[in-house]
C-alpha positions in Angstrom: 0.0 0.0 0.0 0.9 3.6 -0.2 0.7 4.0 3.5 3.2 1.4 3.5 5.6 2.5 1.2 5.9 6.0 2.5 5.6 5.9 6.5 5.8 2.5 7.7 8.4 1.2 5.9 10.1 4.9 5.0 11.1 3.5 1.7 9.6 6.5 -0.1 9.1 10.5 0.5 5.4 10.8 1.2 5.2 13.4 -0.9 6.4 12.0 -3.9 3.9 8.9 -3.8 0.7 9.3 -5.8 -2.5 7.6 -4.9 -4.9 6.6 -7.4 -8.4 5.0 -6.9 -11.0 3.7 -8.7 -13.9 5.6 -6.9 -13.6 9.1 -4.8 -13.1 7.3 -1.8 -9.8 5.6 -1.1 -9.7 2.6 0.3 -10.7 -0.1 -2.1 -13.0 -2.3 -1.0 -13.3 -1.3 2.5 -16.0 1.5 3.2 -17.7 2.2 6.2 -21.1 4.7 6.1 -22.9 6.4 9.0 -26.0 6.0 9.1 -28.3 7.2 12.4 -25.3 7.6 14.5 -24.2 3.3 13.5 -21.2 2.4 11.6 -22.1 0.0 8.7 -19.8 -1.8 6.6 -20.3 -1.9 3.1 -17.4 -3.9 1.5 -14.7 -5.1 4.3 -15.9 -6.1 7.3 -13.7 -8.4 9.2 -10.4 -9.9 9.3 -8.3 -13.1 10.8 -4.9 -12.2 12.8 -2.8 -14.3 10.2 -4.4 -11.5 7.3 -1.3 -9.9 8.1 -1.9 -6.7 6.5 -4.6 -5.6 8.0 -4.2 -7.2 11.2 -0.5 -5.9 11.8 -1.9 -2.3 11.1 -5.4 -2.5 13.1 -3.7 -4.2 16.2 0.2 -3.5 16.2 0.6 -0.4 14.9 -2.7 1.7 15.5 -3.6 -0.5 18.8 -7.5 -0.2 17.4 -10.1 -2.4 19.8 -11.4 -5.7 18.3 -13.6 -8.2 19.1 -14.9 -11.4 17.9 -16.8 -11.2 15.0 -19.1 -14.3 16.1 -20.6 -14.0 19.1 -18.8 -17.3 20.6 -15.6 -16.4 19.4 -15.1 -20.0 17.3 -13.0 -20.2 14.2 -14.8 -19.1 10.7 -15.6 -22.6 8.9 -14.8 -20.6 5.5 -11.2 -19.4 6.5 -10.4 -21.6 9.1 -9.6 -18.6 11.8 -11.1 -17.1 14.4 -12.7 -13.4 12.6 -12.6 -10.2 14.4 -14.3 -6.5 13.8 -12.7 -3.5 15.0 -15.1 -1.7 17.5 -15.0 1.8 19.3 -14.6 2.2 23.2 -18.6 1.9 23.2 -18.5 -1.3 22.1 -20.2 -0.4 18.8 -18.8 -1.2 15.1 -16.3 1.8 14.4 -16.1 0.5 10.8 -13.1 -1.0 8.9 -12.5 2.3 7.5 -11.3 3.5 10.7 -7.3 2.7 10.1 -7.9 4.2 6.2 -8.8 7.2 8.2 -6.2 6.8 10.5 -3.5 6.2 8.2 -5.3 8.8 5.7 -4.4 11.1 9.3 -0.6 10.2 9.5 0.2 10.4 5.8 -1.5 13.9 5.3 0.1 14.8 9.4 
């Protein structure tokens, strides 16, 4: 990722790297909407621990709260891993386009 190249791994100037995205919002997939004061998720919604780019970002490096995405916390049948979803102090989704913002935040800084 961008975010990657130019502050986490400093391999790159920031402001020599150019972003470009299918759609106004960056992010690919992943888009969150507010709707009523709730946090939905559109595309991305929840990730495994051995995903390692976006767990390495959500947990390590912007220490973001998570919980288990089922209820009772057992592996996902599909992938074979227990699933989480990142959550604000409330409890409440806070959307998986919370580190886009976040790293959106440290990029533009």
């Amino acid at each position: 990722s961008a975010w990657r190249l130019a502050l986490d791994a400093a391999a790159a100037d920031a402001s020599s790297v150019c972003l470009f995205e299918a759609r106004q919002a960056v992010g690919g997939r992943t888009y969150s909407v507010d709707v009523d004061g709730l946090t939905i998720d559109i595309g991305a919604y929840r990730f495994g621990m051995s995903m390692h780019l976006p767990a390495d970002l959500i947990v390590n490096h912007f220490k973001l709260k998570t919980v288990c995405y089922e209820p009772s916390c057992s592996p996902d049948a599909e992938m074979n891993a227990t699933l989480y979803r990142i959550v604000a102090a409330d409890g409440h989704n806070a959307g998986y386009a919370t580190p886009v913002r976040a790293m959106l935040r440290e990029a533009l800084g």
